[in-house]
N, C-alpha and C positions, 0 to 999 in steps of 0.2 A: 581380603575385604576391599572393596572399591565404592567408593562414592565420586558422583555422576553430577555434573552440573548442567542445568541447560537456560539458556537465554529467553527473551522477550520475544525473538524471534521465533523461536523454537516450541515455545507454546502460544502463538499469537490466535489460536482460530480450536474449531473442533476437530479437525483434521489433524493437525500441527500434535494435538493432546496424542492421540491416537499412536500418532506415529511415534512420538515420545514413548507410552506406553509398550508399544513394540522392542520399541532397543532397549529397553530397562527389560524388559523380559528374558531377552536373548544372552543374556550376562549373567553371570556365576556370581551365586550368592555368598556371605552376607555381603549387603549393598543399601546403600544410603544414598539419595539422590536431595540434589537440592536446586530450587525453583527460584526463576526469578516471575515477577507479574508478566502479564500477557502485553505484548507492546503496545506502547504509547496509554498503558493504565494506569501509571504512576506519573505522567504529565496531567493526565484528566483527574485524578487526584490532587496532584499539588493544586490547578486551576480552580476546583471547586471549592479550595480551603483560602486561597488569597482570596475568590470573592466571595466569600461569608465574610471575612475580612472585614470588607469594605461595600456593605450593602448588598450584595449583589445575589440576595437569598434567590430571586429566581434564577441567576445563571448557576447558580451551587446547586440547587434543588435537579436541575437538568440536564449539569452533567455525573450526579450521583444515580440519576435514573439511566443516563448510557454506560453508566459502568454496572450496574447493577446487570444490563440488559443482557450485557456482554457474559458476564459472569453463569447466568441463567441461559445463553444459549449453549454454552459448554456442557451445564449439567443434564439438559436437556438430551445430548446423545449419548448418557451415559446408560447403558444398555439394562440393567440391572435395578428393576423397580426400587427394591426396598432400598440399595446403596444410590439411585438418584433421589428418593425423597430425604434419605437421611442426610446427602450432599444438600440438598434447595434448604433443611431446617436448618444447617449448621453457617451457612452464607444467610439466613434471614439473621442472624445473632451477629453474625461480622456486620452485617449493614447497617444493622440499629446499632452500633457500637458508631460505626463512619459518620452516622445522621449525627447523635448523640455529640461527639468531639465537633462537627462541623456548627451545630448550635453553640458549642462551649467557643469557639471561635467568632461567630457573629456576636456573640454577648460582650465577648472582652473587647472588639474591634481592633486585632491586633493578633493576629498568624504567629506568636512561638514557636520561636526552632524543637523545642519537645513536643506541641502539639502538633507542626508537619511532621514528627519523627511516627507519630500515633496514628494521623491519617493516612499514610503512603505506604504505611507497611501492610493495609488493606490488600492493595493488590498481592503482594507475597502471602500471605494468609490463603487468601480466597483461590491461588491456581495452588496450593501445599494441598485444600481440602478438594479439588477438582480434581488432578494428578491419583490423591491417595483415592478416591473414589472409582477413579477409571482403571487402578488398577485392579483395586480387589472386585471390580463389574467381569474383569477378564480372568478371573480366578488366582489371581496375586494375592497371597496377605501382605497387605499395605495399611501405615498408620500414618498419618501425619505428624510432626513433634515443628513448634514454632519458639524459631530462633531465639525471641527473648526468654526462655526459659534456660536458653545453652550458653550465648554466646557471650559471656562476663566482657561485660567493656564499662569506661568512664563514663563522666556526666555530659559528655561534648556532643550534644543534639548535632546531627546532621553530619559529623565526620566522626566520629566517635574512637578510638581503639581501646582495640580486646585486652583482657587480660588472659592468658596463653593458661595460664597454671589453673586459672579456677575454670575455666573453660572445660577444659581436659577433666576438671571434677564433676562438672554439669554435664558434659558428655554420658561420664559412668555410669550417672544416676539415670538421665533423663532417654537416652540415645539405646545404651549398650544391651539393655536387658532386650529392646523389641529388638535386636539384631540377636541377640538371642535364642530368641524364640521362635525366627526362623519369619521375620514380617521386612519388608522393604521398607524406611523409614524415608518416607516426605518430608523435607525439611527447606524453611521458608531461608533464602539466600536475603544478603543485603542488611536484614536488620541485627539488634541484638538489645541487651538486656544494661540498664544503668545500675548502679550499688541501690538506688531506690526503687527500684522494679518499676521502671518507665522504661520504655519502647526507646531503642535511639538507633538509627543506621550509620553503617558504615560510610558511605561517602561515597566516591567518581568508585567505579569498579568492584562496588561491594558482595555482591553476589559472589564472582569469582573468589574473592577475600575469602568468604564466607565458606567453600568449597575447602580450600584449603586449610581453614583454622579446623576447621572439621577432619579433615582427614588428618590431620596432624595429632588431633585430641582423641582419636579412634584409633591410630598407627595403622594408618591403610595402606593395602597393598600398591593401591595405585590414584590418583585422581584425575578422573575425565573430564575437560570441558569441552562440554556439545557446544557447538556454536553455528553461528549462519556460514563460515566459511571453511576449508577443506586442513586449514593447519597454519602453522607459520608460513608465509609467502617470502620468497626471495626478493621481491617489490613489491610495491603498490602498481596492482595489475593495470590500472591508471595510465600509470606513467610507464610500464614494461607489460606491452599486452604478453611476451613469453614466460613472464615469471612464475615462478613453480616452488610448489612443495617443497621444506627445505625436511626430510626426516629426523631429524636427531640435532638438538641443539643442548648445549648446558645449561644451567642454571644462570651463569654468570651471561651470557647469552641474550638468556632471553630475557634480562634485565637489561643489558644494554641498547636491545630492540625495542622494547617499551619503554625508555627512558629514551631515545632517539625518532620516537613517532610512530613506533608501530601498534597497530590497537588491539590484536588480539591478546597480549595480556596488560594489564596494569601492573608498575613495578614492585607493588606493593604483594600482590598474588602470591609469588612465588615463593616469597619469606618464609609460612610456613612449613611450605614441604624440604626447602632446604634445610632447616634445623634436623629434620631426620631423614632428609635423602629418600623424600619420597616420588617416586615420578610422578609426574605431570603431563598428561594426553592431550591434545589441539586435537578434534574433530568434529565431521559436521552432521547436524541434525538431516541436512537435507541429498549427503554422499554416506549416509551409515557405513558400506561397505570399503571404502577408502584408510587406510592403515594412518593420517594423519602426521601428526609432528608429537616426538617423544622429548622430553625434556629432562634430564636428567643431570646428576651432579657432573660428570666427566663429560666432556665435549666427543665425540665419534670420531675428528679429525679435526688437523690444525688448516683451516682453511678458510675463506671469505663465504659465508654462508646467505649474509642478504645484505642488501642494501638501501637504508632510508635515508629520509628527510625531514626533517624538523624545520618547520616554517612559521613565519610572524614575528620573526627573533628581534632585539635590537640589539647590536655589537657597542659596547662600552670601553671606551679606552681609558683609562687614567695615567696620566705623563708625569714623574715628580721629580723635578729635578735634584732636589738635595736625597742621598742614598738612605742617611738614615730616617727621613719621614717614611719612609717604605713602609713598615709595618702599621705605623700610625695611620696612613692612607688605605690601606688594606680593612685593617677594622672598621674603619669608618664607612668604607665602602659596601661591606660586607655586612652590617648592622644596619644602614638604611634599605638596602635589597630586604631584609630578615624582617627588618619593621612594615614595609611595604609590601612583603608578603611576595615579593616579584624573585622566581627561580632560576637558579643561576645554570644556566644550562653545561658550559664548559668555561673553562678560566686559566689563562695561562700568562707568562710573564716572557716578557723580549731578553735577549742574551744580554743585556746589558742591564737586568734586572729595574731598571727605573719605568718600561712600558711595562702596565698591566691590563690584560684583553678582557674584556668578562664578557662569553654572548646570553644573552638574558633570554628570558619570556616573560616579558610584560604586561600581557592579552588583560585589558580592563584595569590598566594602570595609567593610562597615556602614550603619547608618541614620547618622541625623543626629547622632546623640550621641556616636557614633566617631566621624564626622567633623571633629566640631565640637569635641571633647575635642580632637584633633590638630591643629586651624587655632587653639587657644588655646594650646598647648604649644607651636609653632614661634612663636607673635609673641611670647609671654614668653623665650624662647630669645633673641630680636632686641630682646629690649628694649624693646618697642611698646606703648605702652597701647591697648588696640584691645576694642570690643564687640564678637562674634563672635554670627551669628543664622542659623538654617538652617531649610528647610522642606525636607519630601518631599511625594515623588510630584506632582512637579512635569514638566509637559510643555514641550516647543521648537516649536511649531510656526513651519513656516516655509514662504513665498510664495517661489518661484523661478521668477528670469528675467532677462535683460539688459536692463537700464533702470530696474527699477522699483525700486531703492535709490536711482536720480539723482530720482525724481520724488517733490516732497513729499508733491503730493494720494494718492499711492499708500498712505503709513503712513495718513494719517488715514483713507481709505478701508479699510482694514484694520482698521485700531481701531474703527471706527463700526461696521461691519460685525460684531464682537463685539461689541460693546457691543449691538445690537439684539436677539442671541440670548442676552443672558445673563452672556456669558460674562469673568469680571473677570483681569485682565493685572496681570500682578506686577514686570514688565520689559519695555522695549523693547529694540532695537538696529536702527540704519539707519547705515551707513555711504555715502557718494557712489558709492565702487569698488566697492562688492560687488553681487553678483546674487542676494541674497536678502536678503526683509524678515523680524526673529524677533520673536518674542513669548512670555515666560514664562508658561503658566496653569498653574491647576491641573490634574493628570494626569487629573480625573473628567471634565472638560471636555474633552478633547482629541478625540473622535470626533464630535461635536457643533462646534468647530470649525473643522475640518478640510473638515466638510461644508460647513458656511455659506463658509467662505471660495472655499471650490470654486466655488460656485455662484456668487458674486460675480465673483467674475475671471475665470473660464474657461466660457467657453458653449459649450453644445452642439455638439458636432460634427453639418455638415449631414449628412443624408443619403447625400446625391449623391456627400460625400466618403467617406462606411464605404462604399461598394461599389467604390469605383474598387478596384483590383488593377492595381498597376505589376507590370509582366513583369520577372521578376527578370536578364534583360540589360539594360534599361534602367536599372535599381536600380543596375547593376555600374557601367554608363557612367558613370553618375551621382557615383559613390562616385571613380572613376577622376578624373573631371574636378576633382572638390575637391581630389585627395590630390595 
């Protein structure tokens, strides 16, 4: 069993549907797919609920009529009279639901994190019943099933987390009978269900989440996420026009890649299928035929697999001169970041244990001077005598791969390797267990580094390997045998 997730890109048009529809096809059932809105539909959603908000009943009214428009040219080519009328009646009930919340919104003058939870999951609804309509037009039996009926999470409007256990019970009930019965289940990504039967989403990355908690609560064979690009990239094609396809990354991997700046997954994603070592597919909506990035519990090889950046950072130093405030300084430090909501990127201590480094991500906290006013307020609050020093536009880059934190000549080959182009280091970090080596620069440096170290560690992909095209049974087999 495989559940398939596909992006805003990937259903943004009636074309886009289609071709979706196509690759869902060509795949071995039972199979669960799940949808995100059609791009930039859940921006035009949130925009028409801030202005009911705040007067603005005609700019709401007008962009409910361009989502609507949108939504109706979809169904519009969906081949199959009875299944497009019955698609246009089941979206006229979603929009009197969207009009209805958008009134409850101008009446109270005041947008609710529950009620944006109830407006935006419009868009996810409306491509669940467009997707399941287009497939059974092309002789699929296809249902739709919407995520708040599945996905058991808290009362936390707008980031919300799942409950794993009762999830996997609303699965059984809601989900497992139509995979059953032999129907492809459409299932709306991103949102899910509160203990009071309100709509609430999951947050940055939820759709992919939502792929996962699902295939975890189903114990699928495999999970695919269709996306606008071809798999894990060894760079950001940006800054290394060579960079390439990495196939086969771990689990631990491909958390350290999305927790060091790379966007095809959120770190959060992967959590489910690790509990049960389910693999995880990178592929693209628009290279179907391209074998993508396999993600799995064991690493393929101990070696430097990609290379990112993490930029907008600020670099926090704290000096304490007396040894034992050390830990006192540390809480305090680490308690105003936690109140401030501000994420500690990497944090490590000087050999002489009294410097502690922390480089941050601040973004919508202040520069250095807010920050650094607030990391001298909480250690006077502790009683700390402490030096407090900050830099910005500080960058992370970081070397990922299984091994190469156990291997010393690795850092030093990292640092020479800047050091030849330039480029000066403000911090290290190497840990034995971790599968990535980081380095503090400056942010000007960071696409300049990125390259060098590329080049250094990751060579060319041959030839002989960019043309091969594994047969995407083979890929399944493949995928089947790890999981």
């Amino acid at each position: 069993m495989i559940v398939m997730k596909f992006g805003g890109t990937s259903v943004g048009d009636t074309a886009r549907v289609r071709q979706v529809a196509a690759i869902i096809e060509a795949q071995p059932t039972p199979r669960a797919v799940v949808v995100s809105a059609a791009t930039g539909v859940t921006n035009m959603l949130l925009d028409a609920a801030r202005a009911a908000a705040v007067d603005g009943d005609e700019l709401a009214a007008k962009l409910a009529a361009e989502i609507r428009s949108r939504h109706l040219e979809i169904a519009a080519a969906i081949g199959d009279d009875q299944e497009r009328a019955a698609a246009v009646a089941a979206l006229d009930q979603l929009h009197a639901a969207f009009d209805e919340a958008l009134a409850n919104v101008a009446r109270a003058g005041d947008l609710s994190a529950r009620n944006a939870d109830r407006i935006v999951a419009t868009g996810e609804k409306a491509m669940s019943i467009l997707l399941a309509a287009t497939l059974r037009s092309l002789g699929t039996p296809a249902v739709h099933v919407w995520a708040d009926r599945v996905i058991a999470t808290d009362n936390r409007h707008g980031n919300a987390r799942p409950d794993r256990v009762q999830t996997r019970e609303l699965a059984s009930q809601e989900v497992r009978p139509h995979l059953n019965a032999g129907y492809t289940v459409v299932f709306t990504g991103f949102i899910g269900r509160a203990p009071d039967g309100s709509t609430t989403t999951l947050g940055r990355g939820g759709s992919d989440y939502s792929a996962t908690l699902l295939g975890a609560a189903l114990d699928a064979d495999e999970v695919q996420i269709w996306t606008d690009v071809p798999g894990v990239l060894s760079a950001d094609p940006r800054q290394v026009p060579d960079a390439r396809v990495v196939p086969g990354i771990s689990y631990d991997e491909a958390q350290e890649l999305a927790h060091f700046g790379a966007k095809v997954l959120h770190p959060r994603t992967i959590r489910p299928a690790v509990s049960l070592g389910i693999p995880v597919r990178i592929l693209s909506t628009f290279l179907p035929d391209k074998p993508g990035t396999l993600v799995t519990r064991d690493a393929p090889e101990d070696s430097v697999k990609a290379v990112t950046a993490l930029n907008n950072l600020l670099l926090l130093t704290i000096d304490v001169p007396e040894l034992e405030d050390l830990a006192a300084a540390s809480a305090a430090v680490f308690g105003a970041l936690h109140g401030d909501r501000i994420e500690v990127v990497a944090a490590s201590q000087a050999s002489s244990r009294r410097r502690m480094t922390y480089v941050v991500d601040a973004t919508g906290h202040g520069s250095c001077s807010r920050v650094k006013q607030r990391m001298v307020a909480a250690l006077e609050d502790a009683e700390v005598d402490a030096e407090v020093g900050c830099e910005e536009d500080v960058a992370l880059v970081a070397a990922v791969g299984a091994g190469v934190a156990a291997a010393p000549q690795t850092l030093s080959q990292f640092l020479s390797v800047l050091g030849r182009v330039g480029v000066p280091v403000l911090s290290t970090n190497q840990q034995h267990s971790n599968v990535a080596l980081t380095v503090a620069i400056p942010g000007r440096d960071a696409a300049r580094a990125v390259l060098a170290v590329h080049d250094a560690f990751i060579r060319p992909q041959p030839a002989s390997a960019r043309s091969r095209r594994p047969r995407r049974s083979d890929m399944l087999a493949e995928s089947l045998r790890v999981g």
